[in-house]
Backbone as a chain_set.jsonl record, in Angstrom:
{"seq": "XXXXXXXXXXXXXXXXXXXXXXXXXXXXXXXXXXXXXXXXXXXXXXXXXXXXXXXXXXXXXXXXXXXXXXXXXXXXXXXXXXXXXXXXXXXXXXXXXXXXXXXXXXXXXXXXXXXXXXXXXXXXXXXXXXXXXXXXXXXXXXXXXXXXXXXXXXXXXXXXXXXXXXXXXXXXXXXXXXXXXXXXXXXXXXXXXXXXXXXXX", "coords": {"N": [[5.25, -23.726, 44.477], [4.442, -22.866, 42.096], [4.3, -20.365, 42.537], [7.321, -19.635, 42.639], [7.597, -20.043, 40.356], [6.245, -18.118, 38.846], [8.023, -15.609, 39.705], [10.533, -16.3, 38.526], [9.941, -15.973, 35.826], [9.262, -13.586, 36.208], [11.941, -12.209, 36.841], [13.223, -13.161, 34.644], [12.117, -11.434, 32.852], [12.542, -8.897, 33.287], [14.968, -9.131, 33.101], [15.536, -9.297, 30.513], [14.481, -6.643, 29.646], [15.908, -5.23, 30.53], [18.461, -5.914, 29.318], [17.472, -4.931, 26.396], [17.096, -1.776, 26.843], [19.685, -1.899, 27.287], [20.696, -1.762, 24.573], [19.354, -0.788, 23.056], [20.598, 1.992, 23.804], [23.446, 1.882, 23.492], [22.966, 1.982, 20.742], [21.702, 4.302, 20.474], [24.124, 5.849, 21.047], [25.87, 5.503, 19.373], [24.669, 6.414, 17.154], [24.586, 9.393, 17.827], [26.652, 9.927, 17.482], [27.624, 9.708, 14.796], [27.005, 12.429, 12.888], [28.828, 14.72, 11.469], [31.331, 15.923, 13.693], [32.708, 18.643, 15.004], [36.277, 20.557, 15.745], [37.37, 23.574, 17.898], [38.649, 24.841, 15.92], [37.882, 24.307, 13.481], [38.375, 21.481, 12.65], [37.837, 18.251, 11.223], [36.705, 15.88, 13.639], [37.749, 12.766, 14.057], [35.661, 9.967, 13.08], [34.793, 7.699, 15.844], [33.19, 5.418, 15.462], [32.478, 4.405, 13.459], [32.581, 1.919, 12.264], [30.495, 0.875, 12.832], [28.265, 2.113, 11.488], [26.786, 2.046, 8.034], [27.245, 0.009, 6.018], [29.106, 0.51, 2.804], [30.091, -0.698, 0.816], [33.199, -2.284, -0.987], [36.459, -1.698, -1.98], [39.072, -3.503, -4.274], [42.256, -3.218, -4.699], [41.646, -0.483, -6.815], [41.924, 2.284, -8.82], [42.551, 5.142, -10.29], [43.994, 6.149, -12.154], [44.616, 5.482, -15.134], [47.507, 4.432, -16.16], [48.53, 3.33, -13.948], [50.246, 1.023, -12.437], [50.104, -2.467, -11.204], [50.866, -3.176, -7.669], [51.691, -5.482, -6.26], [50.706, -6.138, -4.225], [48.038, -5.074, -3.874], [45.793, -2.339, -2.332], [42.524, -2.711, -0.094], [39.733, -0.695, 0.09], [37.011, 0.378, 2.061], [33.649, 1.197, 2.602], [31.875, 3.687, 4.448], [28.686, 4.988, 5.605], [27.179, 7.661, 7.139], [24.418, 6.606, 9.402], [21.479, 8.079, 9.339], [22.038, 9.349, 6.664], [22.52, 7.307, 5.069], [19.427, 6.376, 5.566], [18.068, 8.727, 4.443], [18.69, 8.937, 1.539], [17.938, 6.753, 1.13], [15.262, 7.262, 0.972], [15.007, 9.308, -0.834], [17.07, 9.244, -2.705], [19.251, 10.615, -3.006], [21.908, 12.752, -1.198], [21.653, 14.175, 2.598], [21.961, 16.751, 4.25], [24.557, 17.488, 6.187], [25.872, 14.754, 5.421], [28.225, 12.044, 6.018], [31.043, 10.169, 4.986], [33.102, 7.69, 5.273], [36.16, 6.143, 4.067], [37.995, 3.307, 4.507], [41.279, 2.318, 4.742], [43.49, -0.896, 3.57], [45.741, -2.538, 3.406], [47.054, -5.174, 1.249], [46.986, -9.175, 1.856], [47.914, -11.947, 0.325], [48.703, -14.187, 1.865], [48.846, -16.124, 4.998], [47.867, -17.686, 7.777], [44.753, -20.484, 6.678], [44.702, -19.62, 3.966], [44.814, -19.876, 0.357], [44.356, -19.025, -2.151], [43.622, -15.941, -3.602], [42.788, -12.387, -1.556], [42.998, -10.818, 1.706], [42.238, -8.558, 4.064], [44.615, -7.111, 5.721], [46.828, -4.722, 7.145], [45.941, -2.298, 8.937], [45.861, 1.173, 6.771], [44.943, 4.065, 6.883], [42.739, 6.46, 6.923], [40.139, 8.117, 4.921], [37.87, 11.08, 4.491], [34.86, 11.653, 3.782], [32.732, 14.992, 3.668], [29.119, 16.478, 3.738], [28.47, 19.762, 4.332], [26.51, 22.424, 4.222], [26.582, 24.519, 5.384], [28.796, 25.332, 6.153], [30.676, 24.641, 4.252], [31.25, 26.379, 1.343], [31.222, 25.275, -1.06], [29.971, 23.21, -0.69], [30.515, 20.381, -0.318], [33.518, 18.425, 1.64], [36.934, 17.234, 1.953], [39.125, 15.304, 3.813], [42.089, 13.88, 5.26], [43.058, 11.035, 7.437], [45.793, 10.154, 7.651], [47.803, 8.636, 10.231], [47.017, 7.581, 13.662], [45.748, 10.349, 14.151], [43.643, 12.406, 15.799], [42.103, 14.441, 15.013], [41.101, 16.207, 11.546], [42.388, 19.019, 9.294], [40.485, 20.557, 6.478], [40.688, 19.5, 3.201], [42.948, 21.575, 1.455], [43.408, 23.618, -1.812], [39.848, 24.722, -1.23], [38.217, 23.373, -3.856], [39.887, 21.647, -4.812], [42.22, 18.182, -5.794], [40.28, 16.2, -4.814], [38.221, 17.063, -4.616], [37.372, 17.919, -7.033], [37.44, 15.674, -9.086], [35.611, 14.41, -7.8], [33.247, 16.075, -8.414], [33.293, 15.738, -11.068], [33.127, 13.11, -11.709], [31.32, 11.548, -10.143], [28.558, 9.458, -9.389], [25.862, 10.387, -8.043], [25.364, 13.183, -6.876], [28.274, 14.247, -4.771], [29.074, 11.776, -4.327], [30.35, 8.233, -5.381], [28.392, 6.883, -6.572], [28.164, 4.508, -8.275], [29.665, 2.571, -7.738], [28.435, 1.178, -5.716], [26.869, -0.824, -5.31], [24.357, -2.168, -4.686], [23.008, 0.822, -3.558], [22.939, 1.713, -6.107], [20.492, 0.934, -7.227], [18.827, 2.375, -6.162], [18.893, 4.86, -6.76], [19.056, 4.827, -9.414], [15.49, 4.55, -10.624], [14.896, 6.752, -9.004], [16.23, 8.733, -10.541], [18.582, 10.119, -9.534], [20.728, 10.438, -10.661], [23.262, 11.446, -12.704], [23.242, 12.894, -15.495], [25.401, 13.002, -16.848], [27.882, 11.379, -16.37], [29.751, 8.094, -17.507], [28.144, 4.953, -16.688], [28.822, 2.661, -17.464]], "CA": [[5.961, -23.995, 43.223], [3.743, -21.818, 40.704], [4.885, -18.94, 43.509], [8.812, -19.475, 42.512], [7.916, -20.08, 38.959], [5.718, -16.645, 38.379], [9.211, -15.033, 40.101], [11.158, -16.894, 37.701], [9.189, -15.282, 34.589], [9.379, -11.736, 36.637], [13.144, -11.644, 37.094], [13.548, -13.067, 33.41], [11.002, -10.349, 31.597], [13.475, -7.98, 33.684], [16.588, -9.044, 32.349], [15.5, -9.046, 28.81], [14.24, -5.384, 29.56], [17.047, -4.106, 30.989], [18.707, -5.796, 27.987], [17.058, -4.241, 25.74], [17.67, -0.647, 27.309], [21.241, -1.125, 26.721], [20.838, -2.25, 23.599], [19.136, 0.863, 22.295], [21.198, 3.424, 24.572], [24.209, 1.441, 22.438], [22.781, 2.308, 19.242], [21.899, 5.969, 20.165], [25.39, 6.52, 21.835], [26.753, 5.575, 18.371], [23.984, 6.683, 16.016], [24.127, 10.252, 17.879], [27.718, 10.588, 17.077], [27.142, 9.904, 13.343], [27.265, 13.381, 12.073], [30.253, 15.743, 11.373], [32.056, 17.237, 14.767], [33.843, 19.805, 14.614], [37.02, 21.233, 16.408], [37.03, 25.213, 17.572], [39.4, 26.113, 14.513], [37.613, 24.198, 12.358], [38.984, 20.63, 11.714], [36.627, 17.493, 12.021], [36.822, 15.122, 14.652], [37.921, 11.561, 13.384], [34.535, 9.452, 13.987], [35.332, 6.55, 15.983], [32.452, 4.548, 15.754], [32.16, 4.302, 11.687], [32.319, 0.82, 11.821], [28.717, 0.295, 13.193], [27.244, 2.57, 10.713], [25.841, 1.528, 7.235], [28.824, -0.494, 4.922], [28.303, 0.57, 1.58], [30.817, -1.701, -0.739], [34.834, -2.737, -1.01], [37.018, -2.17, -3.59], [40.237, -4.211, -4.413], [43.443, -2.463, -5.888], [41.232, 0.135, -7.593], [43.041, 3.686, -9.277], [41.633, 6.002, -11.166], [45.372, 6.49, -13.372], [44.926, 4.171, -16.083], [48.685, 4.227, -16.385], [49.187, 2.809, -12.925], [50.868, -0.673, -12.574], [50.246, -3.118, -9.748], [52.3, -3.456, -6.766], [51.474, -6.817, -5.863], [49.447, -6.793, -2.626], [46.838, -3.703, -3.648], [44.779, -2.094, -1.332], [41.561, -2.87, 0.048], [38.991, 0.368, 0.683], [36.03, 0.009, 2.934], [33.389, 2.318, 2.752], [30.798, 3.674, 5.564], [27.933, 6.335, 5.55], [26.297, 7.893, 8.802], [22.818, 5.704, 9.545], [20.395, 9.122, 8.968], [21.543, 9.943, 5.791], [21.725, 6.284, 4.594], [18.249, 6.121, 5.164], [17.243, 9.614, 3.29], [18.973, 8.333, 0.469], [16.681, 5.68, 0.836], [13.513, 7.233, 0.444], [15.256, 10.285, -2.395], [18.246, 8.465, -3.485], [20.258, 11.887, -2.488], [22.361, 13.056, 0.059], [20.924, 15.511, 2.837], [23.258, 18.063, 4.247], [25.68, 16.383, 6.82], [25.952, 13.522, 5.173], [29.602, 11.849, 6.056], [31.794, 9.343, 4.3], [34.748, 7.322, 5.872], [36.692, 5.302, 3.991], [39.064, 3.289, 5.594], [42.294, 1.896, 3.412], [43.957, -1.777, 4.208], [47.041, -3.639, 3.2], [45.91, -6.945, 1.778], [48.292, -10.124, 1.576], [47.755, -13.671, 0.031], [49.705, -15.161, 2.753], [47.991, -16.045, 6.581], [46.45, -18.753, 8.352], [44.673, -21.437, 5.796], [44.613, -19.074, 3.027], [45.909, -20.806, -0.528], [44.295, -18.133, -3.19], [42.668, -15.025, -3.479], [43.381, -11.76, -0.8], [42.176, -10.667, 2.375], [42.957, -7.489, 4.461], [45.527, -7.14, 6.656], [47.214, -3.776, 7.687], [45.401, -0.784, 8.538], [46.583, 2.109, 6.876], [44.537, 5.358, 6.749], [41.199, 6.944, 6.355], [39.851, 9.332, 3.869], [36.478, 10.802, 5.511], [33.834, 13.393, 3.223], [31.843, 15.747, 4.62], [28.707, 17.512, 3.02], [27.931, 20.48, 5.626], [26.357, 23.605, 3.583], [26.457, 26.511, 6.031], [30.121, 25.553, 6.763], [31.645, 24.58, 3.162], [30.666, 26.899, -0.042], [31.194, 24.133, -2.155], [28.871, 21.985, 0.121], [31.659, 18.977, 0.418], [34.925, 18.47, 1.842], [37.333, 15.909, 1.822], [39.762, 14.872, 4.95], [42.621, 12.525, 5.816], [43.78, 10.766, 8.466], [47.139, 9.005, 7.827], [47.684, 7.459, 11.403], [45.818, 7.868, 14.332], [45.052, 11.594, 14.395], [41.599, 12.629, 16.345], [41.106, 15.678, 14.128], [42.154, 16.631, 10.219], [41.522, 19.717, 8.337], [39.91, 20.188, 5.179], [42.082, 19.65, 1.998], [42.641, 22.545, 0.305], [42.535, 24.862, -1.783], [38.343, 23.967, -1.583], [38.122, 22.912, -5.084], [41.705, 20.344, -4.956], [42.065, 17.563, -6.76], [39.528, 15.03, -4.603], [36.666, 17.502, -4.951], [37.114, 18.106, -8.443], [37.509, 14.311, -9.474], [34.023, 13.755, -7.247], [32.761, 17.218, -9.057], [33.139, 15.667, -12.448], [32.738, 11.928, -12.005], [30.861, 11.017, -9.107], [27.576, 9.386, -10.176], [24.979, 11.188, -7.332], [26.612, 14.492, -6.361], [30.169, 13.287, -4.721], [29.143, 10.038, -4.111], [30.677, 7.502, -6.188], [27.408, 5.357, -6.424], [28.453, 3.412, -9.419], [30.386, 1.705, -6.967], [27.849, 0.737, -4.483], [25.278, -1.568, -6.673], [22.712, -1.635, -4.011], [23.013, 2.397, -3.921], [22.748, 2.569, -7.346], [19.442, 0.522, -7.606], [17.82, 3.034, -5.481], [19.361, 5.854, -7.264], [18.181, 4.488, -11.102], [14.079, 4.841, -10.162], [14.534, 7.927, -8.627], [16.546, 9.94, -11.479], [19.38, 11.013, -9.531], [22.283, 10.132, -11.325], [23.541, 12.956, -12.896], [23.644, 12.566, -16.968], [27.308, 13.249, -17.733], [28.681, 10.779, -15.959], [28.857, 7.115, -17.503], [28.07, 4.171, -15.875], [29.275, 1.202, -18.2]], "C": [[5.569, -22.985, 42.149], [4.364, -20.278, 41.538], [6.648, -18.945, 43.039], [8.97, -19.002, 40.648], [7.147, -18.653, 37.96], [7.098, -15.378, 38.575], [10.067, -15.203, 39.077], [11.373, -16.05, 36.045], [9.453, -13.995, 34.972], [10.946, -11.307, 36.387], [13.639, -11.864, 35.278], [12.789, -11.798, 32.418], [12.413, -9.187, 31.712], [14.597, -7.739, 32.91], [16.285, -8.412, 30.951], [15.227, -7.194, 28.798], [14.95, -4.813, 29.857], [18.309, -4.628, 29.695], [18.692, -4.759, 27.093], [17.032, -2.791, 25.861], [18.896, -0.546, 27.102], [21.37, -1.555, 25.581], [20.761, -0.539, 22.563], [20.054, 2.036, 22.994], [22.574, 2.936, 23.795], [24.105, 2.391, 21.159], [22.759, 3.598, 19.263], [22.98, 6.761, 20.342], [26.018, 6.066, 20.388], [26.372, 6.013, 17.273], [24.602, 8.569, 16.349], [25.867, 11.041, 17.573], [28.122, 10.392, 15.53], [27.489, 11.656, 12.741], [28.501, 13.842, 12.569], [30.162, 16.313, 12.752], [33.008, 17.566, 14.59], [34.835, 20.058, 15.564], [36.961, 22.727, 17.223], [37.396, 25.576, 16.684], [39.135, 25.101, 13.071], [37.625, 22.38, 11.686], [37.674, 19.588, 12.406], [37.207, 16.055, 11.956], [36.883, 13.823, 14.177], [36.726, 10.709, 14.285], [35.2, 8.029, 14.01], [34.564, 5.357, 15.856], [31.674, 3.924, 14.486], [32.027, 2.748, 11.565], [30.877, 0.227, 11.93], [27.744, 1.393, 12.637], [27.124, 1.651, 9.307], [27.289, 1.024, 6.495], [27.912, -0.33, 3.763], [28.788, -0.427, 0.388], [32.594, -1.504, -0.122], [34.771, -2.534, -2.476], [38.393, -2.804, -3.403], [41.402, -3.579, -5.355], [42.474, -1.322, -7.158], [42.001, 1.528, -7.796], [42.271, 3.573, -10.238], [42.742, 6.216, -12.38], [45.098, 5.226, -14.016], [46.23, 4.06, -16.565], [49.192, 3.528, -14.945], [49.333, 1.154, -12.79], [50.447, -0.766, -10.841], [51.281, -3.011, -8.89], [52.46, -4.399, -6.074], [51.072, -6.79, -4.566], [48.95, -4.908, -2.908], [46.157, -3.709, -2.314], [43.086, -2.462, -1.049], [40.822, -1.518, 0.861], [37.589, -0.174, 1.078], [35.364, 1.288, 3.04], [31.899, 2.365, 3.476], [29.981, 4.962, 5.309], [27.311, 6.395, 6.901], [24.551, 6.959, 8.12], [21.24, 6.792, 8.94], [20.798, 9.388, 7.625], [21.548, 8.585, 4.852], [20.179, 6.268, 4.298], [17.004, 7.332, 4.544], [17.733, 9.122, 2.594], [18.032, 7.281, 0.089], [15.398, 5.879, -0.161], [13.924, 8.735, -0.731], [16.323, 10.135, -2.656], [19.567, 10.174, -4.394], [20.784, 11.814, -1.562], [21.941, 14.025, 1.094], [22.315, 15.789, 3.486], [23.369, 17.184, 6.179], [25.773, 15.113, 7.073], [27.873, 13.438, 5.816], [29.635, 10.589, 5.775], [32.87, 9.191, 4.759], [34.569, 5.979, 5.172], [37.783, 4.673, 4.472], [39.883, 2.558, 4.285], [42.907, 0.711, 4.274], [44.66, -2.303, 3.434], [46.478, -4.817, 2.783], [47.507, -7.708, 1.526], [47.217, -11.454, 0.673], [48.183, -14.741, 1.024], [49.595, -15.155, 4.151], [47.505, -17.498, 6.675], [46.243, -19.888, 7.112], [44.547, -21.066, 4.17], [45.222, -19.818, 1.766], [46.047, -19.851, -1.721], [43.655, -17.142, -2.504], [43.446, -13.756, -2.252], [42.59, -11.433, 0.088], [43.201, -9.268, 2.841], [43.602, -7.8, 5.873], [46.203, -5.688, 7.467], [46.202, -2.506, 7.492], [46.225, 0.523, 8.057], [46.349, 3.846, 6.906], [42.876, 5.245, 6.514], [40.896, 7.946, 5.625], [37.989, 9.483, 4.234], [35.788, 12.105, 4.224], [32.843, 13.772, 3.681], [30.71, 16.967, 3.573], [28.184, 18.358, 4.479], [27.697, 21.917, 4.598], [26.313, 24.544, 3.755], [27.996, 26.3, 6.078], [31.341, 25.342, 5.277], [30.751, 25.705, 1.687], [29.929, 26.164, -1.027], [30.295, 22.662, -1.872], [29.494, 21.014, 0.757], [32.867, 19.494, 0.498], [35.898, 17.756, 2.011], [39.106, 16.312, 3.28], [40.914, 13.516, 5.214], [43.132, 12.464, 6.798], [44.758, 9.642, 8.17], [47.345, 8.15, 8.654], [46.535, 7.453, 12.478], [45.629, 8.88, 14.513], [43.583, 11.287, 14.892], [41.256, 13.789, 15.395], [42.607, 15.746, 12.463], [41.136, 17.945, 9.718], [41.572, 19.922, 6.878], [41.167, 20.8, 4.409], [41.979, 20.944, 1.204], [43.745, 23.046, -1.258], [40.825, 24.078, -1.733], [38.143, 22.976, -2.552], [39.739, 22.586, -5.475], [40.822, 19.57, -5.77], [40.522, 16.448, -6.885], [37.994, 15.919, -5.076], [36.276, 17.349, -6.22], [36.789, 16.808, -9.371], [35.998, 14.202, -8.97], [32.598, 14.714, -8.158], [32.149, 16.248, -10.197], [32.452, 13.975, -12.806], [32.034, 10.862, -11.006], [29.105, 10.736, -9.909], [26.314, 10.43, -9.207], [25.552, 12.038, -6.543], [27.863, 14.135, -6.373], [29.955, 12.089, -4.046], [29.35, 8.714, -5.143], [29.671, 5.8, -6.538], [27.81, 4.179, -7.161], [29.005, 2.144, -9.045], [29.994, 0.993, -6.128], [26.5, 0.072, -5.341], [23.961, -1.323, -5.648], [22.045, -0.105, -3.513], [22.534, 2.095, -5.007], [21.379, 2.152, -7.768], [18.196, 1.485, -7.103], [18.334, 4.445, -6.387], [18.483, 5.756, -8.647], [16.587, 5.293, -11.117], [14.183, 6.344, -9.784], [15.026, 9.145, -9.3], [17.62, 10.651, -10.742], [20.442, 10.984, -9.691], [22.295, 11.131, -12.417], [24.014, 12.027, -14.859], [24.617, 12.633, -17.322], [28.058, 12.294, -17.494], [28.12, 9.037, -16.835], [29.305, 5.772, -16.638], [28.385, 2.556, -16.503], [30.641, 1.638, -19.006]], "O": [[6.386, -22.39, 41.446], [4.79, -19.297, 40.928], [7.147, -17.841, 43.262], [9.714, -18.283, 39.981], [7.41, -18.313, 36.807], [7.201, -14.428, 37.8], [10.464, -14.141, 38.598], [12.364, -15.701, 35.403], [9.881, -13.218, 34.118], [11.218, -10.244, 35.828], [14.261, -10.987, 34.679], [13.168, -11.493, 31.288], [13.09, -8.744, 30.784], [15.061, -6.762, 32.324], [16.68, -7.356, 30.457], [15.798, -6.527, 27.936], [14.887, -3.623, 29.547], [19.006, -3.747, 29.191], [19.551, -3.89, 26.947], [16.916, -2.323, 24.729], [19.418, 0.522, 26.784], [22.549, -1.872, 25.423], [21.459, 0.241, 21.915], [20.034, 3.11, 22.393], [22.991, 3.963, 23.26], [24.886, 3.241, 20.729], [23.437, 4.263, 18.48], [23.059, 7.947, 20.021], [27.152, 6.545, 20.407], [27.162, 6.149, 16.34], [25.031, 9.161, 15.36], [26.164, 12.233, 17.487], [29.073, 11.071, 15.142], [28.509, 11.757, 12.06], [29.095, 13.568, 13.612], [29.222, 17.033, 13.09], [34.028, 17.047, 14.135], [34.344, 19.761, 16.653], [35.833, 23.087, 16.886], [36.869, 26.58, 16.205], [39.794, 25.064, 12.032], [37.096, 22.032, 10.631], [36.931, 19.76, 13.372], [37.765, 15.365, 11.103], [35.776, 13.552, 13.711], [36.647, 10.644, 15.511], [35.776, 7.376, 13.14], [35.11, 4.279, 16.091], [30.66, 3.225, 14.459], [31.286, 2.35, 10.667], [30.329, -0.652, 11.263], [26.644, 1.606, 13.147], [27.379, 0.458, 9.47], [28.293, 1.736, 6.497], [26.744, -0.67, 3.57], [28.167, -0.818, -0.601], [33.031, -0.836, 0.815], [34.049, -2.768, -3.445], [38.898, -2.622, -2.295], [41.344, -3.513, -6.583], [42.726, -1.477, -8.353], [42.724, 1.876, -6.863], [41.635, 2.7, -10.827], [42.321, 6.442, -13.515], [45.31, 4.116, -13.529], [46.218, 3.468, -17.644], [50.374, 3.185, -14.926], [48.484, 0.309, -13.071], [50.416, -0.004, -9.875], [52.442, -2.789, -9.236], [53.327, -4.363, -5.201], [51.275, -7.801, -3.893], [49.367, -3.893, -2.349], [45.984, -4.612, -1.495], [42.414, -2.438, -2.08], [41.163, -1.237, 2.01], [37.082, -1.101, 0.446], [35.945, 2.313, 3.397], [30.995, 1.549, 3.301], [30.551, 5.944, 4.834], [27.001, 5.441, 7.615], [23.954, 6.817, 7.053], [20.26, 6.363, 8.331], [19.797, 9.789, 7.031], [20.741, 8.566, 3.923], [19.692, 6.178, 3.17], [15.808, 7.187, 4.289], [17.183, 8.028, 2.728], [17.511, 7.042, -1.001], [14.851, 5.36, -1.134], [12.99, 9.13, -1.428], [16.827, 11.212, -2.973], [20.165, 10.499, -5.421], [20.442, 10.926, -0.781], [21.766, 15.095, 0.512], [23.401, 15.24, 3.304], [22.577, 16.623, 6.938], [25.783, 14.452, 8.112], [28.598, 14.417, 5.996], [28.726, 9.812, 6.064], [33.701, 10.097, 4.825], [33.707, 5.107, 5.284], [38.663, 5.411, 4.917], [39.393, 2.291, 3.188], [42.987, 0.9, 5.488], [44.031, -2.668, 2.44], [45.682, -5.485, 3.444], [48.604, -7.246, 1.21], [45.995, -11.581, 0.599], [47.993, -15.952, 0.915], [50.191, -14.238, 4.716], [46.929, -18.211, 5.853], [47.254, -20.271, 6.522], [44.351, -21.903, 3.289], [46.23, -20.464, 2.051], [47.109, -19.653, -2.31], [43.222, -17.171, -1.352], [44.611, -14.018, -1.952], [41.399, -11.555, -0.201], [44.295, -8.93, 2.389], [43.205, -8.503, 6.802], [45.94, -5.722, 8.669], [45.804, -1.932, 6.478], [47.137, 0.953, 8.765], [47.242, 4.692, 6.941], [42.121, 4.358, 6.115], [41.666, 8.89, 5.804], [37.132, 8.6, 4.262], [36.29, 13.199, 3.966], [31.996, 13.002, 4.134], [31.125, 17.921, 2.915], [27.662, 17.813, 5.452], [28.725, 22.474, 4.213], [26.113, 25.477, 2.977], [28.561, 27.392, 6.025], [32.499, 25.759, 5.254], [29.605, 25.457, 1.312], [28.825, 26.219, -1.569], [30.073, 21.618, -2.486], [29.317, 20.678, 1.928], [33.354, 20.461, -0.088], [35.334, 17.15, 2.922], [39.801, 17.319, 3.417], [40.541, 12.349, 5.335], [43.691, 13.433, 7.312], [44.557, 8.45, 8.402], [47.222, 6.965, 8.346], [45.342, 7.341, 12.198], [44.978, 8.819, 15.557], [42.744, 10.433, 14.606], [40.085, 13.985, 15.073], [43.811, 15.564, 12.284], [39.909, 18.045, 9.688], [42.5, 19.549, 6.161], [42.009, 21.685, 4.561], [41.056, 21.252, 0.451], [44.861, 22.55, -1.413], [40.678, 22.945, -2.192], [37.914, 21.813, -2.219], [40.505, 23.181, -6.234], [39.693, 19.721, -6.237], [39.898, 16.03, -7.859], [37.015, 15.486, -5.683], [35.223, 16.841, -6.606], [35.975, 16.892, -10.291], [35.167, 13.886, -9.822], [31.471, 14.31, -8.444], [30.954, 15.98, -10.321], [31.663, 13.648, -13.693], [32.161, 9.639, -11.066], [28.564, 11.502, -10.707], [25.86, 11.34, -9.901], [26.212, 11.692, -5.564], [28.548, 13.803, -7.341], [30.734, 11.551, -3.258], [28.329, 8.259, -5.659], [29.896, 4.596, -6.66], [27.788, 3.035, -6.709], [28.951, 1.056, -9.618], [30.736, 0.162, -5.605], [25.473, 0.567, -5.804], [22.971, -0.601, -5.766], [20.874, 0.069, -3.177], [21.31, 2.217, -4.959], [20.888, 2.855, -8.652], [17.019, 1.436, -7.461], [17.287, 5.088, -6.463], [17.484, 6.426, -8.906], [16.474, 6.443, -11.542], [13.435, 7.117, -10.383], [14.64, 10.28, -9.022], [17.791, 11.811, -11.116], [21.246, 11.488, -8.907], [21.255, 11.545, -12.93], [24.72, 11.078, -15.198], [24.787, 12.196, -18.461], [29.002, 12.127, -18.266], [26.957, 8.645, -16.927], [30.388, 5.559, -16.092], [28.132, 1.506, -15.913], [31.258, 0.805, -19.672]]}, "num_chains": 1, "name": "protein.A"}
């Protein structure tokens, strides 16, 4: 009996260990595709696996035109950073060089299931991805869309368009729109790298 039940314990340690092997070979098969890939002529590779990196914040019907009117079911943006430069940001509440940013864009409704108020998301409709890479952009960042399902987009130009310039001027830590990400920005405050021009109330 103690002979079945030492077996018992052996084949279970097993499992959990061979578990645990695909657990981590998981994480590195999605951590290790985290940074910017590239095309040969240049364009970069729509990452498919953005959802299991770091969520930084949602916004709801947000626009930057203070002349723009609702359209009654705004958008919902979703926004992701690769896992390595999440966690430099961490410890110098910066970005290091190929950082990437995918936001994804969604349709919302009022109207589903048990829903009565309020909105949730519903249609996917695009991604908008940024890329800091400093041997490969001048300007350090670059900004990218993917309308439907494209696997590759290339960078918007001229370099310095409208998205750079907007992130240029009013992004609170380089072109990252921390202001937007509260638990970003708490790590940002302490460490001084919010850029003085920009304000934050």
């Amino acid at each position: 009996m103690r002979r079945h039940s030492a077996i018992y314990v052996l084949v279970g340690a097993a499992a959990l260990l061979a578990a645990a092997f695909f657990a981590a070979a998981q994480h590195k098969d999605a951590t290790s595709q985290a940074a910017p890939q590239f095309t040969a002529d240049g364009k970069v590779l729509r990452p498919v696996e953005y959802r299991r990196w770091i969520y930084l914040s949602s916004g709801f019907g947000m626009s930057y035109d203070p002349n723009a009117g609702g359209n009654g079911a705004p958008a919902f943006t979703n926004v992701f950073v690769n896992p390595a430069s999440y966690d430099y940001f961490q410890a110098n509440g910066k970005w290091p060089d190929k950082t990437m940013f995918v936001l994804e864009v969604y349709g919302s409704t009022s109207n589903g299931s048990i829903n009565k108020h309020g909105s949730f998301q519903k249609t996917f409709m695009g991604l908008d991805v940024e890329v800091k890479d400093e041997a490969r952009y001048p300007d350090k960042w670059a900004y990218f869309t993917f309308d439907g399902e494209e696997k590759s987009a290339a960078a918007m130009t001229p370099a310095k368009n409208d998205c750079w310039n907007c992130h240029e001027q009013n992004a609170t830590v380089e072109h990252s729109f921390v202001q937007f990400y509260p638990e970003m920005l708490k790590v940002a405050r302490p460490k001084g790298t919010i850029k003085s021009t920009v304000k934050l109330d």
